[in-house]
N, C-alpha and C positions, 0 to 999 in steps of 0.2 A: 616520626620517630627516626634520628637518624644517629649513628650506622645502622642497618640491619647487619647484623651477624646469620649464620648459616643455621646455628641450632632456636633461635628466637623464634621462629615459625612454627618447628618442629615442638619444641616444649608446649607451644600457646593452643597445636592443633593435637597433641596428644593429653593435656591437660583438660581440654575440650571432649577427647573421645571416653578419658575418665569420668569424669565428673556429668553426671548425668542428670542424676536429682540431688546429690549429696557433693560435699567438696570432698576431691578425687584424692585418696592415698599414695603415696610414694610408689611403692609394687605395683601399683595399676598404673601411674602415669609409665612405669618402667614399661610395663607389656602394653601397652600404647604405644610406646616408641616404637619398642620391638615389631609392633604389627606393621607400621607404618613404615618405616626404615629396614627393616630385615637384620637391622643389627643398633646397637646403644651407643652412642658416645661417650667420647671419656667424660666420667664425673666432676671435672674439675670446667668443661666448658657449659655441662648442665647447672652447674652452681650457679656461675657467670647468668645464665641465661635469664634463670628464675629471679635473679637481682634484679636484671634491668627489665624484662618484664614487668616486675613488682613496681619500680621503682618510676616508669611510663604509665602506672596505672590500669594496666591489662591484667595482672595477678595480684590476688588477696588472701592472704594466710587466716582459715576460717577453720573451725571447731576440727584441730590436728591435722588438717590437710590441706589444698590449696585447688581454690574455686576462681569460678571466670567472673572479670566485671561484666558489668553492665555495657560496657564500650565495647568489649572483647567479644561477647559474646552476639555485640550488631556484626563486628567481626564475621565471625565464624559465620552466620545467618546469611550470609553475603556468597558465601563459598557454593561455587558448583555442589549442588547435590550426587549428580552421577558422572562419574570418572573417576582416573586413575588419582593414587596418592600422590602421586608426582607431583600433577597438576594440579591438584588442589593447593599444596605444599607452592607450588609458584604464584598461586592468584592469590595463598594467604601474602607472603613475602610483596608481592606489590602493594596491595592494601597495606601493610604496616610500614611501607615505605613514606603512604600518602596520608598515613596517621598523625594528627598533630596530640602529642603529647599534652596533657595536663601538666604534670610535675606534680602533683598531688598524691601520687603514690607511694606507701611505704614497700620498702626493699621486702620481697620475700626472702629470709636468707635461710637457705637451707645448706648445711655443712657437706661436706663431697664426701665424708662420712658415712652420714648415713643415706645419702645417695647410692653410694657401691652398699651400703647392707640389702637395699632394697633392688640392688640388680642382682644382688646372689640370691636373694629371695626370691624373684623372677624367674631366675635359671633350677634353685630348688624345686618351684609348683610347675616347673613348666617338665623337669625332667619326671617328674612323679607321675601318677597314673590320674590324675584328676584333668578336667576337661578342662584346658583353657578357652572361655567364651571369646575373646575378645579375636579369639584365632581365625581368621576366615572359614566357611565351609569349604570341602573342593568341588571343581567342579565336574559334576561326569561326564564321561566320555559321548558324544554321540554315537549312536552307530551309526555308519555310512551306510545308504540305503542302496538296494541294489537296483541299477538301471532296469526298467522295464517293468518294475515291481509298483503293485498300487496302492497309495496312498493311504486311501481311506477304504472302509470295507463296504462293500454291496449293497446293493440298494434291496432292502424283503418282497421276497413275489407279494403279488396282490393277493388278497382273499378273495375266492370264491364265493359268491352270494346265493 
């Protein structure tokens, strides 16, 4: 697949973290992004994106939403399971560098439209009081333990016979 552009990665592995057993909706690939990136891009280079995915064969506009192929998804399977988004985000971008297209796919076209509806719908559920899952946990604090102090607790006298 050549060029890679900057947001093709980004859509294919947030589209990925939507769609799980169902093909993923607009608003969740949006808070996908969001987890992922910390911020959305403009909707007009998310249009672009969903096109040429579509159109490479990696994305399929399936019953109102958009699900991973079969290719995309050896893809994603490929991906470090443990580490940073970063890096994940860079060892997708090489694999879809070393991707030979089909040409077989049609264009998801999704309007930049209703792209910004579903980032304001994003920013709606995310400002509301409802839990967004897809939001990492945090992490807690350790406590620092104090030098000299023991680990584990004591070993029980023996009983008496």
């Amino acid at each position: 697949m050549y060029p890679i552009h900057d947001h093709d990665p980004l859509v294919l592995l947030a589209t990925a973290l939507a769609a799980k057993r169902r093909p993923a909706e607009l608003p969740e690939i949006m808070a996908a992004i969001d987890l992922i990136q910390g911020n959305i891009p403009n909707e007009e280079k998310l249009s672009e994106a969903f096109v040429r995915l579509g159109q490479n064969g990696l994305l399929v506009d399936r019953d109102g939403g958009v699900a991973l192929t079969p290719a995309a998804e050896s893809l994603i399977e490929a991906l470090p399971r443990k580490g940073e988004m970063a890096d994940r985000l860079v060892a997708l971008r090489s694999q879809l560098a070393a991707y030979a297209t089909t040409g077989e796919g049609g264009a998801v076209a999704i309007p930049a439209e209703q792209l910004r509806a579903a980032m304001l719908a994003h920013r709606a559920a995310a400002a509301g009081s409802g839990k967004n899952l897809l939001v990492p946990k945090p992490k807690p604090e350790a406590a620092k333990a104090r030098p000299g102090q023991r680990q584990r607790k004591p070993l029980p006298k023996q009983r008496k016979r």
